[in-house]
VEXPA-459994 format. One record per atom (N, C-alpha, C): y, x, z; atom name; residue in one letter. Coordinates in steps of 0.05 Angstrom, whole numbers, plus 5000, padded with zeros to 4 digits. Last residue first. Example, Ala and Ser with C-alpha at 12.3 -4.5 7.8 and 13.67 -1.06 7.14 Angstrom:
! residues 2
> 4955, 5257, 5142, N, S
> 4979, 5273, 5143, CA, S
> 5001, 5258, 5157, C, S
> 4886, 5264, 5156, N, A
> 4910, 5246, 5156, CA, A
> 4934, 5264, 5156, C, A
//
This chain:
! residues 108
> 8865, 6413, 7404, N, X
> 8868, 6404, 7432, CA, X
> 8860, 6439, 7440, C, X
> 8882, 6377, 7352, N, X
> 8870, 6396, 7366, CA, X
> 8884, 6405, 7377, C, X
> 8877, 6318, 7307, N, X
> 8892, 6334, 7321, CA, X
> 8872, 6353, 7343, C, X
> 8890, 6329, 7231, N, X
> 8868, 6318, 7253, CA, X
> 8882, 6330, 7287, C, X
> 8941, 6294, 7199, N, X
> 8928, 6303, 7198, CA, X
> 8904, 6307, 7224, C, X
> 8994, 6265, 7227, N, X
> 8995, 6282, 7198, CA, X
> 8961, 6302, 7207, C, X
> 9000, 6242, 7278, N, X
> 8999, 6229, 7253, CA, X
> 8979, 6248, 7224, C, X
> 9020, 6286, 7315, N, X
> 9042, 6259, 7310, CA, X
> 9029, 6237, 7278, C, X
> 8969, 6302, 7368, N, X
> 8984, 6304, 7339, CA, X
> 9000, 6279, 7327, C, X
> 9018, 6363, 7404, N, X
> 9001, 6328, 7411, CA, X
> 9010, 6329, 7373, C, X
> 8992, 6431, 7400, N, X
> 9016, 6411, 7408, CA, X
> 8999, 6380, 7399, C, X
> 8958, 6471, 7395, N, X
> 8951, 6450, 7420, CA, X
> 8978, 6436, 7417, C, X
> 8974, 6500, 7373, N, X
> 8956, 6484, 7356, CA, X
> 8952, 6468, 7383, C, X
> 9043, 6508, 7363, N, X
> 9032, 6516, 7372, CA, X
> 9002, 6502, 7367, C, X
> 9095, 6499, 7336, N, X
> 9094, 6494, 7367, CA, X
> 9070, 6500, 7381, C, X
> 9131, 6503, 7274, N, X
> 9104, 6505, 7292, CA, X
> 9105, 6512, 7322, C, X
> 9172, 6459, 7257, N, X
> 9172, 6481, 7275, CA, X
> 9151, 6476, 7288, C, X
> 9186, 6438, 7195, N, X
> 9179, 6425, 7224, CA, X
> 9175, 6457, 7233, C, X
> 9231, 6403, 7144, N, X
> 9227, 6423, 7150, CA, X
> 9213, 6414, 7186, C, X
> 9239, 6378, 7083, N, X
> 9235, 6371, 7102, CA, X
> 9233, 6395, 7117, C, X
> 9270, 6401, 7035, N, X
> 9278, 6372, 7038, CA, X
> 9265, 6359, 7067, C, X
> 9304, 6456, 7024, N, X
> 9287, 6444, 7040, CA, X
> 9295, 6423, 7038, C, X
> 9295, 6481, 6941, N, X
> 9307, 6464, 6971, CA, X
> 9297, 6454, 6987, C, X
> 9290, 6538, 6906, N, X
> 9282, 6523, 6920, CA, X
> 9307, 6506, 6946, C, X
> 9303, 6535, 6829, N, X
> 9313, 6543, 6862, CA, X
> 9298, 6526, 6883, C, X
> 9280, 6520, 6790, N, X
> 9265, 6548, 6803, CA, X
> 9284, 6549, 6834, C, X
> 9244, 6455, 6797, N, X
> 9263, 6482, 6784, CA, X
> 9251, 6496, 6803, C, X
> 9197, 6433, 6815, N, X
> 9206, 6436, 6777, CA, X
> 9228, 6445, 6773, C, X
> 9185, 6439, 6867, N, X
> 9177, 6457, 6842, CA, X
> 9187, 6454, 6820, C, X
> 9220, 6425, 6926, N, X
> 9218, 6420, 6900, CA, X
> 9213, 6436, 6888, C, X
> 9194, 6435, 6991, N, X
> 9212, 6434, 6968, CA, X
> 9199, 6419, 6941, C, X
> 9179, 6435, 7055, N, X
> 9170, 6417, 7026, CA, X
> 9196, 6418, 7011, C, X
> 9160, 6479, 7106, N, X
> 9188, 6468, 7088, CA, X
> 9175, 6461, 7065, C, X
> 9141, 6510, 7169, N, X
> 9144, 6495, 7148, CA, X
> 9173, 6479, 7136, C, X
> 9163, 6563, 7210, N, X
> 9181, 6540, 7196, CA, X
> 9163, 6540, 7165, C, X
> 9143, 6604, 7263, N, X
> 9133, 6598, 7241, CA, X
> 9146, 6566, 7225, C, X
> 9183, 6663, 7284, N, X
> 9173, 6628, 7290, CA, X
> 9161, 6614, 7265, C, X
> 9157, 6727, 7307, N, X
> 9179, 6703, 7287, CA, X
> 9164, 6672, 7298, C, X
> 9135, 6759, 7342, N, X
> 9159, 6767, 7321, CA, X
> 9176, 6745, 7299, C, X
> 9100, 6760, 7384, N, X
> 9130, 6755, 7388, CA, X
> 9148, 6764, 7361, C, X
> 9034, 6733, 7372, N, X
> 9057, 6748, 7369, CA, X
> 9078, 6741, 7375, C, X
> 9021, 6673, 7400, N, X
> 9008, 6697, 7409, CA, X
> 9029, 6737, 7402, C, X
> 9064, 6626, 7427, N, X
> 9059, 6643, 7405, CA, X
> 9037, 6664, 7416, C, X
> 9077, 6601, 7465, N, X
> 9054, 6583, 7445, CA, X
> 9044, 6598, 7434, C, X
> 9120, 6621, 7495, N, X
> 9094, 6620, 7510, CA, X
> 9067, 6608, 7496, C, X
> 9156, 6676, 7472, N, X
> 9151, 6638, 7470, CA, X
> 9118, 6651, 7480, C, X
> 9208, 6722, 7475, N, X
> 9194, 6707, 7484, CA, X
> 9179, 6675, 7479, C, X
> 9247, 6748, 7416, N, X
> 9246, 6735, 7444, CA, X
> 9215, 6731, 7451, C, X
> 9255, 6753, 7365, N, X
> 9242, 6766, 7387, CA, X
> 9238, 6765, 7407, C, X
> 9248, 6727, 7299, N, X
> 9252, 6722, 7335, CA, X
> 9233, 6746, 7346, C, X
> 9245, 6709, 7234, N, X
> 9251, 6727, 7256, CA, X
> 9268, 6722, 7280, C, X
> 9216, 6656, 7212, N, X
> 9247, 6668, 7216, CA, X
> 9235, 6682, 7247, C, X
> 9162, 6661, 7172, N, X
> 9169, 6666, 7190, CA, X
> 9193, 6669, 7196, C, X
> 9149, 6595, 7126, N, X
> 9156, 6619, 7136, CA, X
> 9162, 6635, 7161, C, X
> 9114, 6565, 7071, N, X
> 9116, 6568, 7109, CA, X
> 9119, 6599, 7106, C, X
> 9121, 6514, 7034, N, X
> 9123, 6537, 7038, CA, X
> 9124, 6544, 7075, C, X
> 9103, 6465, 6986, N, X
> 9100, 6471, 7016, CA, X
> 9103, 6503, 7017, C, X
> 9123, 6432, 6932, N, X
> 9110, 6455, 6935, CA, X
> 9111, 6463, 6974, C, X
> 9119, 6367, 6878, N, X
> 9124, 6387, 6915, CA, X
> 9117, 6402, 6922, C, X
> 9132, 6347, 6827, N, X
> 9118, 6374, 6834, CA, X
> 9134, 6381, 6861, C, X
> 9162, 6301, 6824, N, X
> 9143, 6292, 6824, CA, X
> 9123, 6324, 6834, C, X
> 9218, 6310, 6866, N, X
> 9214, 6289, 6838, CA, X
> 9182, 6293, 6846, C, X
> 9260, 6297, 6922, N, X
> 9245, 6311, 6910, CA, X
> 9228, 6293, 6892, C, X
> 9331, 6283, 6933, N, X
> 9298, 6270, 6935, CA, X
> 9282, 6286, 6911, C, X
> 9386, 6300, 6976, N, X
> 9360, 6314, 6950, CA, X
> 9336, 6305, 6956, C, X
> 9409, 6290, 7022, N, X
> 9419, 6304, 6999, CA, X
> 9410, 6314, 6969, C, X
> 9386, 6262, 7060, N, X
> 9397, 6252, 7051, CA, X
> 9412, 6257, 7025, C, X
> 9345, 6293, 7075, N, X
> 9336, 6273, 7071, CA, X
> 9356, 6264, 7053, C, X
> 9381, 6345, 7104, N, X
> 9365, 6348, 7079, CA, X
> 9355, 6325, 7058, C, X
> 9406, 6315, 7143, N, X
> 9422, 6310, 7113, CA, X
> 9405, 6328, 7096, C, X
> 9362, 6297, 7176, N, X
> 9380, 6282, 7165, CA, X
> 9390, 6281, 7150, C, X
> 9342, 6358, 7189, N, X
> 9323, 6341, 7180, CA, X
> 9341, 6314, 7168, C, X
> 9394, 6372, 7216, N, X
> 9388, 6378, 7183, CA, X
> 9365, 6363, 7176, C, X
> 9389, 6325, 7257, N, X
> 9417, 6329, 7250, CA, X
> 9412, 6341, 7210, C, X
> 9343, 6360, 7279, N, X
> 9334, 6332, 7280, CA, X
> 9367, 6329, 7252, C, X
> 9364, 6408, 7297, N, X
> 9344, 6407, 7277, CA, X
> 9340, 6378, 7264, C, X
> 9404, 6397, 7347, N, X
> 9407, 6411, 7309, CA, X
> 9393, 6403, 7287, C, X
> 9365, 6371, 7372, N, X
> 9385, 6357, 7368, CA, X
> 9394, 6376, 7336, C, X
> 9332, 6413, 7380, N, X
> 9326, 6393, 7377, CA, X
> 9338, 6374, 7365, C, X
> 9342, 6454, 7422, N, X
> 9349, 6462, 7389, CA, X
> 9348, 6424, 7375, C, X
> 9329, 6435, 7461, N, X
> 9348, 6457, 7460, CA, X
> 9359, 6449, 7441, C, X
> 9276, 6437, 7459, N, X
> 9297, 6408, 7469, CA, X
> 9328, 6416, 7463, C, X
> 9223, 6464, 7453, N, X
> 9242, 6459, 7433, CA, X
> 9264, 6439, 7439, C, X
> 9192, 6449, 7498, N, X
> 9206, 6480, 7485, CA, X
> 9226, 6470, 7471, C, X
> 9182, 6389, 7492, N, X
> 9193, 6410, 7509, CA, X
> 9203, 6430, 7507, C, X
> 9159, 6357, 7459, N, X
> 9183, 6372, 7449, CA, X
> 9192, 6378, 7477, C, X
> 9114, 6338, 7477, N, X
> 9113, 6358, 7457, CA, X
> 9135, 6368, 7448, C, X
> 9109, 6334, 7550, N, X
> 9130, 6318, 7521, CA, X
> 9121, 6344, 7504, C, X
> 9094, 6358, 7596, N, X
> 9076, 6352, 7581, CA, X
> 9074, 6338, 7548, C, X
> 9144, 6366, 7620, N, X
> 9132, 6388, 7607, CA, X
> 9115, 6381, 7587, C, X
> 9193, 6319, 7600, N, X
> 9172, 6331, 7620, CA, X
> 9158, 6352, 7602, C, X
> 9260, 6335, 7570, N, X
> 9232, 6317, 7572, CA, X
> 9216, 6340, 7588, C, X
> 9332, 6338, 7585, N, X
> 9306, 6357, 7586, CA, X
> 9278, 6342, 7586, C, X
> 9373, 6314, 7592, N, X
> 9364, 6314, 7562, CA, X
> 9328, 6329, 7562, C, X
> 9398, 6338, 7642, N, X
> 9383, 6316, 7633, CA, X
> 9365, 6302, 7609, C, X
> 9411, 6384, 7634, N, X
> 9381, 6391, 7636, CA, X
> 9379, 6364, 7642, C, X
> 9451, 6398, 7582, N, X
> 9457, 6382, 7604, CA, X
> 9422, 6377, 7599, C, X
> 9473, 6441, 7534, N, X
> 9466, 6456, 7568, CA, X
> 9461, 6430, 7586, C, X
> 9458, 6442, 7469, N, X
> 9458, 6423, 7493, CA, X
> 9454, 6439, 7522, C, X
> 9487, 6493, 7437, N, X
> 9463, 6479, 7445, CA, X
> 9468, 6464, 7473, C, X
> 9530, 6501, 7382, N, X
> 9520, 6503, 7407, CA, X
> 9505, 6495, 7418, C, X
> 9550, 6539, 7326, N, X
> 9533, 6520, 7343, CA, X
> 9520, 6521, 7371, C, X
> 9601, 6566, 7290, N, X
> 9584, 6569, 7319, CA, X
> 9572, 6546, 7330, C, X
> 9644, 6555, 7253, N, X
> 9609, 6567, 7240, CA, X
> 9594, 6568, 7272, C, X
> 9684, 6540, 7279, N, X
> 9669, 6522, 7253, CA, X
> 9640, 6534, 7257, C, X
> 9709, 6577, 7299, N, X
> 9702, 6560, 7315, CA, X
> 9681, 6535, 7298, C, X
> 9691, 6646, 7281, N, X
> 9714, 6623, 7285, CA, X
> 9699, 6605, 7297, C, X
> 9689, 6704, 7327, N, X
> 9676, 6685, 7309, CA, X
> 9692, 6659, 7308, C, X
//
């Protein structure tokens, strides 16, 4: 595999937040995600028709939030008034007990 297209993930378990941090699981990836959440923002402001889509990307692995093991659930706010769709925001469901950041009621 060349050396461009391979991403790597932070191995230094200082970076690591306490368990009880809502981005625990996810510390790994964190830094990637945080990086496209940046240049989605920065690449395409969505006009006046926003459409919310939620998908599963296939995983098999193990997660301790999930009840099924077959995907991870990725919200994403695109744009409706064309037909292609773009992520302009995107969050990774963590589970309904994760802490709430704002957006709506939180549960425990």
């Amino acid at each position: 595999m060349p050396e461009n297209t391979a991403i790597k993930s932070s191995e230094d378990n200082t970076l690591q937040p306490d368990e009880e941090h809502p981005d625990y699981k996810l510390y790994k990836v964190k830094t990637v995600v945080d990086k496209l959440k940046v240049r989605f923002k920065a690449n395409y402001k969505p006009k006046q028709g926003v459409l919310i889509d939620e998908n599963i990307v296939a995983y098999r692995g193990k997660t301790s939030h999930l009840k099924g093991c077959f995907g991870i659930k990725v919200s994403c706010i695109g744009d409706a008034s064309s037909l292609a769709l773009y992520t302009c925001y995107l969050e990774i469901f963590q589970g309904a007990h994760a802490v709430d950041q704002g957006h709506g009621r939180q549960q425990e």
